[in-house]
DRENMIPA-352654 format. One line per field, with one value per residue (C-alpha): residue number from 1; y, z, x; residue in one letter. Coordinates in steps of 0.1 Angstrom, whole numbers, plus 5000, padded with zeros to 4 digits. Example, Ala and Ser with C-alpha at 12.3 -4.5 7.8 and 13.67 -1.06 7.14 Angstrom:
% residues 2
i <- c(1,2)
v <- c(4955,4989)
w <- c(5078,5071)
u <- c(5123,5137)
aa <- c(A,S)
END
This chain:
% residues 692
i <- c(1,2,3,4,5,6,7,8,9,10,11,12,13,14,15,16,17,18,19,20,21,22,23,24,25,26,27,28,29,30,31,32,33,34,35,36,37,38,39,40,41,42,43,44,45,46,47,48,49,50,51,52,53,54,55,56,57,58,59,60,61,62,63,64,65,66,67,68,69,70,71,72,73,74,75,76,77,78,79,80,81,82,83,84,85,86,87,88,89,90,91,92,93,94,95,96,97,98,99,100,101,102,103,104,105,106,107,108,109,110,111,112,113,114,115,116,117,118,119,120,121,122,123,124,125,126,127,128,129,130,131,132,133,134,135,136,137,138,139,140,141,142,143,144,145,146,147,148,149,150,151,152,153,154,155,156,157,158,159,160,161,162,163,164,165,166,167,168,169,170,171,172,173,174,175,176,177,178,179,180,181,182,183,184,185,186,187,188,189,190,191,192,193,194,195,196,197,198,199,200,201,202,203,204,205,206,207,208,209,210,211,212,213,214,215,216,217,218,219,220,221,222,223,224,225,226,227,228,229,230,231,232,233,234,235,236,237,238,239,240,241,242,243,244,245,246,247,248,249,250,251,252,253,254,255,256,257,258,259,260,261,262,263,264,265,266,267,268,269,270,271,272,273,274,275,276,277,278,279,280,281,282,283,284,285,286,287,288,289,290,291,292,293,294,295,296,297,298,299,300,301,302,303,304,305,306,307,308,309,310,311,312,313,314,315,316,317,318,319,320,321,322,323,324,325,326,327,328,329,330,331,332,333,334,335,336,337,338,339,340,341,342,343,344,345,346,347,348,349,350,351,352,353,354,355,356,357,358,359,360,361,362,363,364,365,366,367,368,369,370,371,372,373,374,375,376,377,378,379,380,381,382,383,384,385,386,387,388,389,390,391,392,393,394,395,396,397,398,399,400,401,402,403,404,405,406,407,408,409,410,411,412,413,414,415,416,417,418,419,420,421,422,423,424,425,426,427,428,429,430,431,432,433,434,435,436,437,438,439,440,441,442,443,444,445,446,447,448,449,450,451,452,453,454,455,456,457,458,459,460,461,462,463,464,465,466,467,468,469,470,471,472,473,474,475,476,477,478,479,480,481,482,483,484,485,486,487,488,489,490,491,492,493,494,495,496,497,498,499,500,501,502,503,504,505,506,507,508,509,510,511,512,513,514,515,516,517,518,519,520,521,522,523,524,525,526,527,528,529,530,531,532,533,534,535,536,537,538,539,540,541,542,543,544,545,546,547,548,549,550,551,552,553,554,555,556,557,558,559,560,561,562,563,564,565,566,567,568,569,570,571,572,573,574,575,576,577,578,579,580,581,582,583,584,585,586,587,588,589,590,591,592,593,594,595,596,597,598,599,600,601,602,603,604,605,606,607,608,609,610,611,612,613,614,615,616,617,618,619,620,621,622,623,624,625,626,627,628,629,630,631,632,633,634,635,636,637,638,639,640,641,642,643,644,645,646,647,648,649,650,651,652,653,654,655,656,657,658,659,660,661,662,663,664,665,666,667,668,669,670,671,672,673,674,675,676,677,678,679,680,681,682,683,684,685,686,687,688,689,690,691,692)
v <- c(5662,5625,5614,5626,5599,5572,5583,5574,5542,5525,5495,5511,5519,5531,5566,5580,5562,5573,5612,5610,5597,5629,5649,5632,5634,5675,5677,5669,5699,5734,5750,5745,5750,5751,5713,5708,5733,5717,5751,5752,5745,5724,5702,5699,5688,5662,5650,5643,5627,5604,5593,5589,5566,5546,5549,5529,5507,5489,5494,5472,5448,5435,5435,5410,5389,5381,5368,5334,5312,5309,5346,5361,5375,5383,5356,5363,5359,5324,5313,5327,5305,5277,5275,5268,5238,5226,5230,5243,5258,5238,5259,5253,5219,5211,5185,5152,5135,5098,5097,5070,5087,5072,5080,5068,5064,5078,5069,5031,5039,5059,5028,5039,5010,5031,5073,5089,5113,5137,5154,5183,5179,5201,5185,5210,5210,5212,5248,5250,5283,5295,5284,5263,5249,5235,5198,5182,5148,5153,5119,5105,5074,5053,5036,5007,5005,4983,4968,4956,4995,5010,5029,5036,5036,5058,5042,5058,5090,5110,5145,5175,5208,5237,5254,5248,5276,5272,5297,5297,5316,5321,5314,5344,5356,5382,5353,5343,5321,5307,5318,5323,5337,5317,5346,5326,5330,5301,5274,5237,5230,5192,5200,5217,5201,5214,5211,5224,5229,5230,5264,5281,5260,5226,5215,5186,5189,5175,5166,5183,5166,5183,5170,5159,5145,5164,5129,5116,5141,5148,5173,5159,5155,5169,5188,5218,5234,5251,5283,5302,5341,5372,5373,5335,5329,5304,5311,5282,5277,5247,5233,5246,5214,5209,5200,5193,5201,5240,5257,5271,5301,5300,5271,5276,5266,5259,5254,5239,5235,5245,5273,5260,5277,5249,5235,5253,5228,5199,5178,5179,5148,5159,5163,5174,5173,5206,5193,5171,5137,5128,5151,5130,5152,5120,5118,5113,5114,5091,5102,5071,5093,5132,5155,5156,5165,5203,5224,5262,5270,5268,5293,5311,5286,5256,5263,5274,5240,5215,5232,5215,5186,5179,5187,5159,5132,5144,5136,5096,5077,5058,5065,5070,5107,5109,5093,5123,5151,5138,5133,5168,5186,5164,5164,5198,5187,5168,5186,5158,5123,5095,5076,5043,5010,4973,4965,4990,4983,4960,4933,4931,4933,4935,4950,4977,5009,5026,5058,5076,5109,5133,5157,5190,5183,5156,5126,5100,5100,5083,5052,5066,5097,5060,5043,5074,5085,5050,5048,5083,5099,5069,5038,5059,5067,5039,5010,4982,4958,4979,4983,5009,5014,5036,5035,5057,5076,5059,5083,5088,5110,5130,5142,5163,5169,5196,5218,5252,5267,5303,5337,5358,5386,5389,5388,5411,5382,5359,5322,5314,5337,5321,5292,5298,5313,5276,5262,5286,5276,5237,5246,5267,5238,5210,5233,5240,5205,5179,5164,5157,5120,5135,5148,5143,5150,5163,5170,5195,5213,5220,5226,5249,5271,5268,5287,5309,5317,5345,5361,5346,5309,5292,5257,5230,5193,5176,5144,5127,5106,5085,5073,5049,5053,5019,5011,4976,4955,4954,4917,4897,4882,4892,4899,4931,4941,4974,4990,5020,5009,5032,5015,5019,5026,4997,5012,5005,5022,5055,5060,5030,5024,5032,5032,5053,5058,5028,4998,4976,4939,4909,4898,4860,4865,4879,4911,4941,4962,4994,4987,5000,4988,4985,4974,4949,4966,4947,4920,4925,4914,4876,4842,4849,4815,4782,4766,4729,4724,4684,4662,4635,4601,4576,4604,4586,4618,4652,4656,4687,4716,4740,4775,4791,4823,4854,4862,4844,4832,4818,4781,4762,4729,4704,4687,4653,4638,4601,4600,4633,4667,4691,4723,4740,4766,4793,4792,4825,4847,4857,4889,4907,4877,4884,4848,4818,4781,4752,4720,4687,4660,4629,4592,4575,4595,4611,4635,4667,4699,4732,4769,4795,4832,4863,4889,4924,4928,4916,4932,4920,4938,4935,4948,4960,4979,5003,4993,5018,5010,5008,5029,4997,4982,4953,4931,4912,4894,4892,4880,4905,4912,4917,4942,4939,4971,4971,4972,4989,4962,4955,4927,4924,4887,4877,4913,4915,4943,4951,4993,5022,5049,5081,5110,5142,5140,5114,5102,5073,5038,5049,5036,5047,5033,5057,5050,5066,5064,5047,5079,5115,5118,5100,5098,5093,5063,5058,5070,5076,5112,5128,5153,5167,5166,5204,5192,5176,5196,5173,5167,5198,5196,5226,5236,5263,5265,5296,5293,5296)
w <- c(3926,3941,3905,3895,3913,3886,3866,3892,3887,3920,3906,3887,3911,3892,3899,3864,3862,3901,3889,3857,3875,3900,3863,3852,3885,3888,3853,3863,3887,3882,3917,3907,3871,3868,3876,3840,3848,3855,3871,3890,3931,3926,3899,3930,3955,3926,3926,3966,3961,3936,3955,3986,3973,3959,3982,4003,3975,3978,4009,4013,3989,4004,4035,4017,4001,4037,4050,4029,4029,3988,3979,4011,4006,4037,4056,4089,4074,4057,4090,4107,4085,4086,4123,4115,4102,4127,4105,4119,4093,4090,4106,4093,4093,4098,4081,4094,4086,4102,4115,4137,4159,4168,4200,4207,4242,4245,4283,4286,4324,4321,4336,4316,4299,4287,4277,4266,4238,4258,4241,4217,4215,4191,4155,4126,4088,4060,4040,4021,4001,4024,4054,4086,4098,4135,4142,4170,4188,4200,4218,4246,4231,4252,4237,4255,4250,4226,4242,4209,4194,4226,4211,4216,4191,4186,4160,4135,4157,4143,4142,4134,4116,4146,4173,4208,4219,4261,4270,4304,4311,4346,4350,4371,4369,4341,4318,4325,4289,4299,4258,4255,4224,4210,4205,4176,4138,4131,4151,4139,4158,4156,4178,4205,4239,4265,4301,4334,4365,4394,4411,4421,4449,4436,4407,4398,4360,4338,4302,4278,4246,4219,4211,4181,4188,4209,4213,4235,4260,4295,4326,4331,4301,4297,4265,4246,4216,4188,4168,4141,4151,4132,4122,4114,4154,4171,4202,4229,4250,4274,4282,4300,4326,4306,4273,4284,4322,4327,4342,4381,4390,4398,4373,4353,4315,4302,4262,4242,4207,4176,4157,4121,4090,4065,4037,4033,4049,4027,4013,4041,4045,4065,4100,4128,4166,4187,4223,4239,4254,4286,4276,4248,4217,4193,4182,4143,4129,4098,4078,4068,4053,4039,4059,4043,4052,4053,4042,4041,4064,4045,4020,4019,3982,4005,4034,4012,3993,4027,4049,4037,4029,4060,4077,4051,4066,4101,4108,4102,4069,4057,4015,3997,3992,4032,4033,4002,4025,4059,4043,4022,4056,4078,4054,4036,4022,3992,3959,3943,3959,3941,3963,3948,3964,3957,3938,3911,3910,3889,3898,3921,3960,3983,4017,4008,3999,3981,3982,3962,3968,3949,3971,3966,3965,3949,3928,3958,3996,4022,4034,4066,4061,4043,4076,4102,4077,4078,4118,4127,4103,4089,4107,4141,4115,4092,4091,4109,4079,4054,4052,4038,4016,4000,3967,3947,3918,3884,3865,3824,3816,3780,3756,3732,3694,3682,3648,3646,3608,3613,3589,3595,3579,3608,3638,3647,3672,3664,3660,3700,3716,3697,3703,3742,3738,3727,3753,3781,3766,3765,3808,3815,3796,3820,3855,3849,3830,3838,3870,3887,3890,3872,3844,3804,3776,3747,3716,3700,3732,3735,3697,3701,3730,3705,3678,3693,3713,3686,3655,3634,3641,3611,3624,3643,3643,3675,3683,3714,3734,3766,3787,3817,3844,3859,3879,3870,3896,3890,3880,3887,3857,3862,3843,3848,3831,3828,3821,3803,3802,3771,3742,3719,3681,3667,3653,3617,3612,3629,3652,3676,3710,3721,3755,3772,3785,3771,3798,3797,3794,3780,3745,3739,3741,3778,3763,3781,3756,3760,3752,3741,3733,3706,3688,3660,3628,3616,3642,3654,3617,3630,3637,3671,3682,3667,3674,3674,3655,3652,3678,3653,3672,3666,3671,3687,3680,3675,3639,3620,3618,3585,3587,3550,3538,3523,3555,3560,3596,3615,3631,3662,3674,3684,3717,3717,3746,3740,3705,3702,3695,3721,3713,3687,3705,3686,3693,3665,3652,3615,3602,3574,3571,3559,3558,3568,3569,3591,3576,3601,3586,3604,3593,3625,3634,3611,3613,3632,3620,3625,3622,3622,3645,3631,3653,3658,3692,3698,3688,3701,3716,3705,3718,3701,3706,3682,3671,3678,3647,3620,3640,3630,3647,3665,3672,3709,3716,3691,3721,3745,3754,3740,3736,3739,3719,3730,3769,3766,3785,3776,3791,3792,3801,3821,3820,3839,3836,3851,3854,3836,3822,3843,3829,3844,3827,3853,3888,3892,3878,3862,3828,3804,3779,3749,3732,3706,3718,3696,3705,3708,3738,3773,3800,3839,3855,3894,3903,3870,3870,3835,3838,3811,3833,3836,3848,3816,3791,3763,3771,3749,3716,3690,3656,3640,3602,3578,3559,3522)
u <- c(3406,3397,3393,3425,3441,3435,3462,3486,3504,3517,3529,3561,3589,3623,3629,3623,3591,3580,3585,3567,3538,3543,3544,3512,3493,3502,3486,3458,3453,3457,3473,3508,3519,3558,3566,3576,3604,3638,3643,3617,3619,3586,3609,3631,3605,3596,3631,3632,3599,3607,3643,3625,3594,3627,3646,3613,3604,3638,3642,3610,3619,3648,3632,3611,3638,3653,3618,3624,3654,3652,3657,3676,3707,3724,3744,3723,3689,3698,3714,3685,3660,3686,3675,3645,3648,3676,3703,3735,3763,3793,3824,3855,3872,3909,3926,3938,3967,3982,4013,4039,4058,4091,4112,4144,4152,4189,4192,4190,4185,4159,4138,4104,4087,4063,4056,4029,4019,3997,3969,3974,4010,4019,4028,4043,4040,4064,4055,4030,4023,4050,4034,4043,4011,4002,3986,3979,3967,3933,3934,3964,3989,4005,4038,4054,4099,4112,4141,4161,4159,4155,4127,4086,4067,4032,4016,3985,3988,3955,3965,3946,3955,3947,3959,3945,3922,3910,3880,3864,3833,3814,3775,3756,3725,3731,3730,3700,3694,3726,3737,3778,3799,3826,3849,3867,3857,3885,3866,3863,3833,3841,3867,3846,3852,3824,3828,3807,3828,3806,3820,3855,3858,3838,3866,3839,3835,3813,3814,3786,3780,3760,3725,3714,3679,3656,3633,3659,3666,3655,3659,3693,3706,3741,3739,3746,3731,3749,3741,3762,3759,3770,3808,3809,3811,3788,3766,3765,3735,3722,3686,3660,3656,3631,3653,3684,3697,3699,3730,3733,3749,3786,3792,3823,3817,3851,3857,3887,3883,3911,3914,3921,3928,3907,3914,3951,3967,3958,3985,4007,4028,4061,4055,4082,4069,4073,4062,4092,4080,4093,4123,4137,4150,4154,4115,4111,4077,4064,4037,4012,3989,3991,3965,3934,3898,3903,3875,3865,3829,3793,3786,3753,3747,3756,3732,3704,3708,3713,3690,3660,3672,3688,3652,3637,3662,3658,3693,3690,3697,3674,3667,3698,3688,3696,3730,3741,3722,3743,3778,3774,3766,3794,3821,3825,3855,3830,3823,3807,3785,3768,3748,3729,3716,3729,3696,3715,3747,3771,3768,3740,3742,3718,3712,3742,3740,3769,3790,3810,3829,3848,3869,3876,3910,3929,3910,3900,3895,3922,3912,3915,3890,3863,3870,3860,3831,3815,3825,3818,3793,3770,3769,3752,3725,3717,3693,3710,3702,3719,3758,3774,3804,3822,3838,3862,3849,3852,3871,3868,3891,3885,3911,3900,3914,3898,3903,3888,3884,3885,3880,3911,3894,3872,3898,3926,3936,3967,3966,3978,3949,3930,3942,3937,3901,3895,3911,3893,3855,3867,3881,3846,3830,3846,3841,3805,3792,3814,3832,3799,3784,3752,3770,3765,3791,3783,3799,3776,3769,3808,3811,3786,3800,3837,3815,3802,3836,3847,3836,3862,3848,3832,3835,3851,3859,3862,3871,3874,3894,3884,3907,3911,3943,3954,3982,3995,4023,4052,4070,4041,4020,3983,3949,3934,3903,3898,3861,3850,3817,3809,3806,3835,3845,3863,3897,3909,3948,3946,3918,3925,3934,3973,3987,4012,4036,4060,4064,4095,4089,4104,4104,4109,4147,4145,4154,4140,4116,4100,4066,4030,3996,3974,3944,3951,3938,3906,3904,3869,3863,3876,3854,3841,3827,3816,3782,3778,3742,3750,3773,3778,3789,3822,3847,3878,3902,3897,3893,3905,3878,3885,3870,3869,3856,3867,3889,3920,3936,3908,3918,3895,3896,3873,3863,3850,3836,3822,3827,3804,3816,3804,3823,3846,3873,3881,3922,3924,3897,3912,3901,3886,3852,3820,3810,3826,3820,3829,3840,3849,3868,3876,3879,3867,3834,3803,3775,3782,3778,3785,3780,3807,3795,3814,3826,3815,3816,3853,3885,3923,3951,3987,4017,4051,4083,4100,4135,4161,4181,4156,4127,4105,4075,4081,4053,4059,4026,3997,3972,3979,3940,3907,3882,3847,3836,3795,3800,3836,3854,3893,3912,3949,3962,3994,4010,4044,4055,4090,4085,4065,4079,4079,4060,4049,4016,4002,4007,4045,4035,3998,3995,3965,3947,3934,3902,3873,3840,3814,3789,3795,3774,3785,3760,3762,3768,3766,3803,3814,3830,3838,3862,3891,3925,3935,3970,3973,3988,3977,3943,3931,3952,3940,3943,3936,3934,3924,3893,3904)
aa <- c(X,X,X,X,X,X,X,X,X,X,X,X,X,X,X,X,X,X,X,X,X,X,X,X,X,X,X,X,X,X,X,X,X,X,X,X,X,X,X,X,X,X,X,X,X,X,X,X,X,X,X,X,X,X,X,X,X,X,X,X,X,X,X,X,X,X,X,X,X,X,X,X,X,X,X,X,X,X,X,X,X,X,X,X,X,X,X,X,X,X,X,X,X,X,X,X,X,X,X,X,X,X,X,X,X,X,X,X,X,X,X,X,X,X,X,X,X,X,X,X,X,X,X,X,X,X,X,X,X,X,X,X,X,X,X,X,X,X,X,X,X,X,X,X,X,X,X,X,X,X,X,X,X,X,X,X,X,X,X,X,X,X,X,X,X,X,X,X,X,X,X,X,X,X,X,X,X,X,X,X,X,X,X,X,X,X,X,X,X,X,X,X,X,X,X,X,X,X,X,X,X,X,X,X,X,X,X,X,X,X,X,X,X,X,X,X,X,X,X,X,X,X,X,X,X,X,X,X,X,X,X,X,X,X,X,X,X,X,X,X,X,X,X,X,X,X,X,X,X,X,X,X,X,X,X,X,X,X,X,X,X,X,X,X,X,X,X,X,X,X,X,X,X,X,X,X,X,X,X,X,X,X,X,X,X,X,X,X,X,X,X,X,X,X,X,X,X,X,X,X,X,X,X,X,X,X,X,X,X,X,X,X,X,X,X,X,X,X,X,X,X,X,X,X,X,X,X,X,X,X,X,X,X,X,X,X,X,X,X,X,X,X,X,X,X,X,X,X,X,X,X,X,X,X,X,X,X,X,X,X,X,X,X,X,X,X,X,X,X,X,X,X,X,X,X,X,X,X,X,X,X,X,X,X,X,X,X,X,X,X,X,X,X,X,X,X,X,X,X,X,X,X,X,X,X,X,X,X,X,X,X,X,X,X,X,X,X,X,X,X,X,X,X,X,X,X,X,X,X,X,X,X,X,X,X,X,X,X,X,X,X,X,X,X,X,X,X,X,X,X,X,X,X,X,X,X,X,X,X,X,X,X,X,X,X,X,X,X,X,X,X,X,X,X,X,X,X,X,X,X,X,X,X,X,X,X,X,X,X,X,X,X,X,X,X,X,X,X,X,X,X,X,X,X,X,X,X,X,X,X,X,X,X,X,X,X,X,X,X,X,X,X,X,X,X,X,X,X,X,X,X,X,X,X,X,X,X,X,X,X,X,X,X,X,X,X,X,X,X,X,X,X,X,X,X,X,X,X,X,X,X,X,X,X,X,X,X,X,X,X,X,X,X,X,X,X,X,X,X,X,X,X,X,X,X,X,X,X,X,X,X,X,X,X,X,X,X,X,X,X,X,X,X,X,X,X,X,X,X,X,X,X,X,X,X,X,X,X,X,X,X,X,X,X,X,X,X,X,X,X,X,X,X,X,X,X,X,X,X,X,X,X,X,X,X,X,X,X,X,X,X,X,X,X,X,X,X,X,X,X,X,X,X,X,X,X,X,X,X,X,X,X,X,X,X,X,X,X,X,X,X,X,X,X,X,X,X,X,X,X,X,X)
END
């Protein structure tokens, strides 16, 4: 019988598996004979068997999964390990907006030259999603009466999306770890006001702040530590007078933090206050900036992927891989960061390190929410030598053009759900590869994915579209340059770069036009620069330089300083040369030479209006800007324009220029962020055609 055993195979642990081994084993013996019987009780018994050894391999295999951060599953197992390496999950942030609060004193005898905002004066929202939402002041103002308007004035009033939640709890000896339960799920740590009164009768409090570096802490150090428990709550505990002073019984532990609802209250920017002041009614409140900063608590993907980095940085900045670690785990509200030192960037800067952050909500931070993450949450950590800054993203938008050939024999599906299965593989496309600083476009990747998208699909063209949102002042004449830094197709008729929306501007008349950009057909084909190979000498004037080839257009003039020629400007580049040559003719001087450059790399803008009466183009200024087509640079000179056209597409006053890429792949760059606008309806034009 002990030999028997070989035949059984522990290693396999799916129930039909486990009871064929049970089948095999009994076969090997000849007591019992009906366990190939599905009848049979002993069949039964085999059954129970095989459940339970299941039942106990899975059991055990889970059990296993939670004993390591990577492959745990349940929230309190990743916290758990989380602890471990002194990483405590984000709670729930409310969102900040700025406010001035203005209030009019309607009693000139009121005799109060000043008034004060008192902490968490209550501050409430316009709906959102149907919703009122509560803000407060977490900090005391102090406004002083102007006696023209006969008003005070709060000015940059930080308030903060939550309601104010007081909890005291008593110290005895029951408690003996001195560990309390927040009983709030909705907590914004952040918030989290500790204090220690000494008894019922000793009202001497003191404030605990939460530690963040165990090297700097002693017996009397006034701290608290931090823990998330089960239910998304946090546990509070104190030191040991060891680590951080210990508490004594009959101390009072009293908490005051906000309950906040996240990231729901984003985007608020109309503000009325609830609390009176000093019992004025008059009070109106300004927004400066639209709350923002709101974010939902760590997932279980989040702490598994900033647990260990955090431990790496051991809460300081000092490579740029820390300063990406800190802000992910401070500021929640970040879906993307780019982090990358001076020696790096364009142009070069040394002794700063730079920062880029998508939110997850809207396209750029506040200044405000820069300014308290470089105050609050970096400069306590850095280097002292290196400055920090941070930068908004460099968006390139894509617009894609995109023809699918498809076999209707082989689809019951009309043309428009077909026409939106496109467009759902070009949205999954954008969410999962692009709008991250590390991300890559590629055509044939996304080509791919469109043919493989139905059964029907034989093949696609795709061309696409890059495009660059600027927001140009209004009457006053300015350069802009404006940087794609891809390298970029040089247009011909059709696929060439075009603005929109139109722009009004003046024509020579000082008649308003509506206007639009674009690239002069052919012009990159121009004289780009001249090269003196021989000064000559006895030049008194500047003598007349003749550029002839098989292009037409191209004119420079010379520059003579001391009777030698030391440059040739190009004052137009021509078009359509494949050779050219420079002749200089003058009476007074002799001897200089020189040798005409073509371009290739330059390309000129023009702008035009279409007439109403004829639908004609109407060309306004033939030397609007330039193009430099191998670094993807365009510059626009002395623009004035006097308003842009409103469109829903983009954001009031945002004007875009449209361009082909020279490549079909586009890689990362620092804060470059690729992303295809969902809120723009034209960013994803199909169409289909039948396969004939």
């Amino acid at each position: 019988m002990a030999g028997s055993n070989t035949v059984f195979r522990i290693a396999e642990l799916d129930f039909d598996t486990i009871k064929l081994n049970l089948r095999n084993y009994l076969r090997s013996q000849s007591q019992f004979t009906d366990y190939d019987f599905e009848g049979s009780g002993l069949n039964i018994l085999l059954d129970v068997l095989a459940y339970n050894t299941h039942y106990m391999s899975y059991y055990l295999n889970m059990i296993g999964n939670e004993m390591f951060l990577d492959s745990a599953i349940l929230r309190n197992s990743v916290v758990s390990h989380a602890k471990h390496l002194n990483y405590i999950p984000t709670s729930l942030r409310g969102s900040v907006a700025k406010v001035d609060v203005v209030v009019e004193d309607t009693n000139p005898t009121s005799g109060l030259s000043t008034i004060t905002l008192p902490k968490y004066s209550q501050f409430q929202s316009q709906q959102i999603n149907g919703i009122n939402y509560t803000f407060v002041n977490l900090d005391a103002y102090t406004a002083s009466k102007n006696l023209t308007s006969n008003t005070y004035t709060f000015s940059n009033v930080s308030i903060v999306q939550g309601e104010k939640i007081s909890y005291n709890v008593s110290v005895d000896a029951s408690n003996s770890k001195r560990r309390f339960l927040i009983p709030e799920a909705n907590i914004d740590t952040s918030t989290l006001i500790v204090t220690v009164q000494n008894s019922s009768a000793d009202l001497v409090k003191t404030t605990y702040s939460l530690a963040d570096d165990v090297t700097t802490l002693d017996s009397n150090s006034k701290i608290y530590f931090l823990e998330e428990s089960n239910g998304n709550q946090y546990t509070l505990y104190f030191g040991d007078n060891y680590i951080g002073k210990n508490l004594d019984d009959g101390n009072i532990v009293q908490l005051v933090y906000l309950s906040t609802s996240g990231e729901a209250s984003n985007k608020a920017n109309s503000f009325t206050l609830t609390t009176p002041i000093n019992n004025f009614s008059n009070v109106v409140v300004n927004s400066i900036s639209a709350a923002s900063g709101g974010a939902e608590r760590d997932t279980i993907d989040r702490i598994k992927f900033l647990a260990p980095r955090f431990y790496t940085t051991q809460n300081r900045a000092i490579t740029k891989d820390d300063y990406g670690t800190l802000l992910l785990k401070d500021y929640p509200n970040v879906e993307a960061i780019s982090v990358w030192g001076g020696e790096e960037n364009d142009p070069v800067v040394y002794g700063k390190i730079f920062i880029s952050l998508k939110p997850r909500s809207g396209y750029v931070i506040t200044d405000i929410e820069k300014d308290r993450i470089i105050s609050e949450l970096v400069s306590n950590r850095n280097v002292i030598t290196v400055t920090p800054e941070i930068v908004d993203p460099d968006y390139l938008y894509l617009k894609l053009e995109i023809t699918v050939n498809y076999d209707t024999t082989k689809t019951t599906s009309d043309e428009t759900t077909l026409t939106n299965t496109v467009k759902n593989i070009v949205n999954l496309y954008n969410d999962t590869d692009l709008e991250k600083f590390n991300s890559t476009y590629r055509t044939s990747k996304l080509q791919g994915q469109i043919a493989s998208g139905d059964v029907s699909f034989l093949g696609s063209d795709l061309k696409t579209v890059i495009q660059k949102r600027f927001e140009p002042t209004l009457n006053e004449s300015k350069n802009y340059t404006i940087d794609f830094n891809v390298s970029l197709s040089r247009g011909l008729y059709t696929e060439k770069l075009y603005s929109y929306p139109t722009f009004a501007i003046l024509d020579g008349q000082g008649v308003s036009r509506n206007a639009f950009i674009e690239e002069t057909p052919l012009s990159f084909t121009g004289v780009e620069s001249v090269d003196v190979t021989n000064s000559g000498s006895g030049y008194t004037d500047s003598p007349t330089v003749t550029i002839t080839g098989d292009g037409s257009g191209a004119t420079a003039k010379a520059v003579v300083v001391n009777g030698k020629i030391t440059s040739i400007v190009i004052e137009n580049r021509g078009s359509n040369y494949t050779a050219a040559v420079i002749t200089i003719t003058d009476s007074s001087g002799s001897g200089a030479t020189a040798i005409a450059v073509l371009s290739a790399s330059l390309g000129t803008l023009r702008s035009y209006y279409i007439a109403v009466s004829t639908g004609e183009k109407v060309l306004l200024n033939e030397n609007f800007g330039d193009i430099n087509y191998e670094i993807g640079r365009i510059n626009i000179y002395n623009f004035r324009p006097l308003s842009i056209a409103s469109n829903p597409n983009y954001a009031s006053g945002v004007l875009t220029l449209n361009m082909y890429p020279a490549q079909s792949t586009i890689h990362p760059l620092r804060n470059r962020l690729l992303s295809i606008d969902s809120e723009d309806p034209t960013a994803i034009e199909v169409t289909m055609e039948i396969d004939t």
